[in-house]
C-alpha positions as a Markdown table, in Angstrom:
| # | Residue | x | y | z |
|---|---|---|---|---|
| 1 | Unk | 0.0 | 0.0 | 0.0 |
| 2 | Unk | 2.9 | 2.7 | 0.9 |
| 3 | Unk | 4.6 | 1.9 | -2.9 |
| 4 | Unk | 1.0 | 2.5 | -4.3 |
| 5 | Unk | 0.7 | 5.9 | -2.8 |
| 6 | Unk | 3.9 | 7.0 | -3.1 |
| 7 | Unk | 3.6 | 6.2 | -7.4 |
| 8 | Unk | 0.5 | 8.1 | -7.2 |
| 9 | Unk | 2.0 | 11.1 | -5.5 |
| 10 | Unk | 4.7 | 10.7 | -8.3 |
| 11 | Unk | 2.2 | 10.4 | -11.2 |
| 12 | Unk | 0.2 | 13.4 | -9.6 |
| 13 | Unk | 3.3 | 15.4 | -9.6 |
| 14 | Unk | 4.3 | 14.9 | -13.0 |
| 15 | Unk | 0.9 | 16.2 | -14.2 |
| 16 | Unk | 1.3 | 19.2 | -12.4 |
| 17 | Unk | 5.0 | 19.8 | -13.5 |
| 18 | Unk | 4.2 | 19.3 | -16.7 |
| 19 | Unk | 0.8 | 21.5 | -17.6 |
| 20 | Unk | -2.3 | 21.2 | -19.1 |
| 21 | Unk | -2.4 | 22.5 | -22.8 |
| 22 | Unk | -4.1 | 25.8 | -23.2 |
| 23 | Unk | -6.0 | 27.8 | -26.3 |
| 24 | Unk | -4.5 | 30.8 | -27.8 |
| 25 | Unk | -6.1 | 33.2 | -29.6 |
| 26 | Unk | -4.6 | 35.2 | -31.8 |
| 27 | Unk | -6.8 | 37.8 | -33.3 |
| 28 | Unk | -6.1 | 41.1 | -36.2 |
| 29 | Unk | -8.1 | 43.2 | -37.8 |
| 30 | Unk | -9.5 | 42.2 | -41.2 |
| 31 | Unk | -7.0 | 42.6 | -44.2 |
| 32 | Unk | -7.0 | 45.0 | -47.1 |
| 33 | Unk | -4.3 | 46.2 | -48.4 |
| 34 | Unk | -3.7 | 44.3 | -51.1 |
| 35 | Unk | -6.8 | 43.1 | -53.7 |
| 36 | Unk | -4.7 | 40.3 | -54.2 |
| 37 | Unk | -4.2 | 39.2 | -50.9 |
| 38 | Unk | -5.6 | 35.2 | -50.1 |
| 39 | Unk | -4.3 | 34.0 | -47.3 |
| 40 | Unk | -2.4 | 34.6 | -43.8 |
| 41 | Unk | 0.1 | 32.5 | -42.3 |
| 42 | Unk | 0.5 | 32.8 | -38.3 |
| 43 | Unk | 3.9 | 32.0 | -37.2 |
| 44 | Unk | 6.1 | 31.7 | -33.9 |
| 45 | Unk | 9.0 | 33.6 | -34.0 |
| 46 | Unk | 12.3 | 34.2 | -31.6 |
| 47 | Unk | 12.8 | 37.8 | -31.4 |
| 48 | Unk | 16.8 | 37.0 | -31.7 |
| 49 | Unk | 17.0 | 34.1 | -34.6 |
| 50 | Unk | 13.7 | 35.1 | -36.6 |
| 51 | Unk | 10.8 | 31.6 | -37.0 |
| 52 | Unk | 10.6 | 29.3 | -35.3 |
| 53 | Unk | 7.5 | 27.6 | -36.6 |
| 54 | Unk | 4.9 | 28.1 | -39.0 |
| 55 | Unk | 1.3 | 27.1 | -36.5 |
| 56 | Unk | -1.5 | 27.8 | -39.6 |
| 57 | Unk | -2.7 | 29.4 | -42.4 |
| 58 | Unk | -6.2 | 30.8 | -42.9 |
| 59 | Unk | -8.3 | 32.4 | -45.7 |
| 60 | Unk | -7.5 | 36.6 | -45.7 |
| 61 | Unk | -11.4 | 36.8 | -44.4 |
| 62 | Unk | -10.6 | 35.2 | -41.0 |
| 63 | Unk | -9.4 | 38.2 | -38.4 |
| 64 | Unk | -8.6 | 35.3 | -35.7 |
| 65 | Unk | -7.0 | 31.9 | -35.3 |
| 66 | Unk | -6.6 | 29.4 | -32.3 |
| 67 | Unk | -4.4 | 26.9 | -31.6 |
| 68 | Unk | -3.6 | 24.6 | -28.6 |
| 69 | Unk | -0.2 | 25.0 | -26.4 |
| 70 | Unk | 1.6 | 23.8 | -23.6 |
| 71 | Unk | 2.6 | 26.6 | -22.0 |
| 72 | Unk | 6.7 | 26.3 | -20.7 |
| 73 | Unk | 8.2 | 28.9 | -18.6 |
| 74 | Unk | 8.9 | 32.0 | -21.5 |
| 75 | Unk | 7.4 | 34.5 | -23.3 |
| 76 | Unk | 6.1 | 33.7 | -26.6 |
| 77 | Unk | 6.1 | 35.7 | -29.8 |
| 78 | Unk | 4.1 | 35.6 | -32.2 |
| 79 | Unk | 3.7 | 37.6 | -36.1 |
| 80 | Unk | 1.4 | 37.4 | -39.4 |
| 81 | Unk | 2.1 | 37.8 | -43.0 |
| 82 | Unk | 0.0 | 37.8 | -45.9 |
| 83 | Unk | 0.1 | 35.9 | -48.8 |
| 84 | Unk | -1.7 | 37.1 | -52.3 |
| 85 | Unk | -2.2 | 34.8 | -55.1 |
| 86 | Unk | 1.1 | 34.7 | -56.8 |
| 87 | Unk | 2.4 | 33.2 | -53.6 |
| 88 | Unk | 4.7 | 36.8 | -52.3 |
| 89 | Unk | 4.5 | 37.1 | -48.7 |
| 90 | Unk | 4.4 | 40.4 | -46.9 |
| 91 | Unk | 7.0 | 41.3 | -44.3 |
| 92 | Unk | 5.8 | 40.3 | -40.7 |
| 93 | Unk | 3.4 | 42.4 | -38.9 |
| 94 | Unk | 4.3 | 44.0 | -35.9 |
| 95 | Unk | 5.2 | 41.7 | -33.0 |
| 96 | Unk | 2.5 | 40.5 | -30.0 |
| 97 | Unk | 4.0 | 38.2 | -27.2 |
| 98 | Unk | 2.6 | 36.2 | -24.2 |
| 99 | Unk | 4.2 | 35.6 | -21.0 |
| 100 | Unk | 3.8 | 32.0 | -19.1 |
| 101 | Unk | 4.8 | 31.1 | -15.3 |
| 102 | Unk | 4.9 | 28.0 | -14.7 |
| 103 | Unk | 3.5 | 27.9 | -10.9 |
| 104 | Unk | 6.2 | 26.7 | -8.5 |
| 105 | Unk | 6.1 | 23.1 | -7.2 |
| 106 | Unk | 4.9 | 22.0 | -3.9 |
| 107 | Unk | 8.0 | 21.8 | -1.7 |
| 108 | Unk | 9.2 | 19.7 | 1.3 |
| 109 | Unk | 6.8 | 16.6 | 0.3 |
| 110 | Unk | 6.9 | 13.4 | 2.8 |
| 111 | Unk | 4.6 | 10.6 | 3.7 |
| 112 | Unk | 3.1 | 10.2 | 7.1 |
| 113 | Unk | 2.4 | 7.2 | 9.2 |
């Protein structure tokens, strides 16, 4: 009984270490600059060493676009661009960024008898 609950403290912990995933949101206003303009790619970017990866692509109508995450200890960047039907991308829009915290782990855990 003691080895049972002490691997379901462990399993408990490592769920809590390591997160739930979360929604983002990521949300413009609509796009019309360019007639020619088709679609917009959403991408995750490092503010020192440029993307990092490419998360979507929607139709230049949509003004939002979600995606899930598990959130690690850092900020996150994020940046648009548009793409019109010849297939030339726009330089990045300006940058938006999210911060996570990871909450701090329970310290100082024992059994008791």
């Amino acid at each position: 009984m003691k080895y049972l609950l002490i691997i379901l403290l462990i399993l408990l912990l490592f769920f809590v270490l390591h997160g739930q995933e979360e929604t983002i949101a990521i949300s413009w206003d609509k796009y019309n600059s360019s007639p020619d303009a088709e679609f917009i790619y959403i991408y995750e970017i490092d503010e020192n060493q440029g993307i990092i990866e490419k998360l979507g692509t929607v139709s230049i109508q949509d003004t939002i676009f979600r995606f899930n995450l598990i959130p690690q200890n850092k900020i996150y960047y994020f940046v648009i661009t548009a793409i019109d039907t010849a297939g030339n991308e726009s330089e990045f829009s300006n940058i938006v960024s999210c911060d996570y915290e990871k909450p701090v782990a329970p310290q100082h855990l024992e059994i008791r008898k």
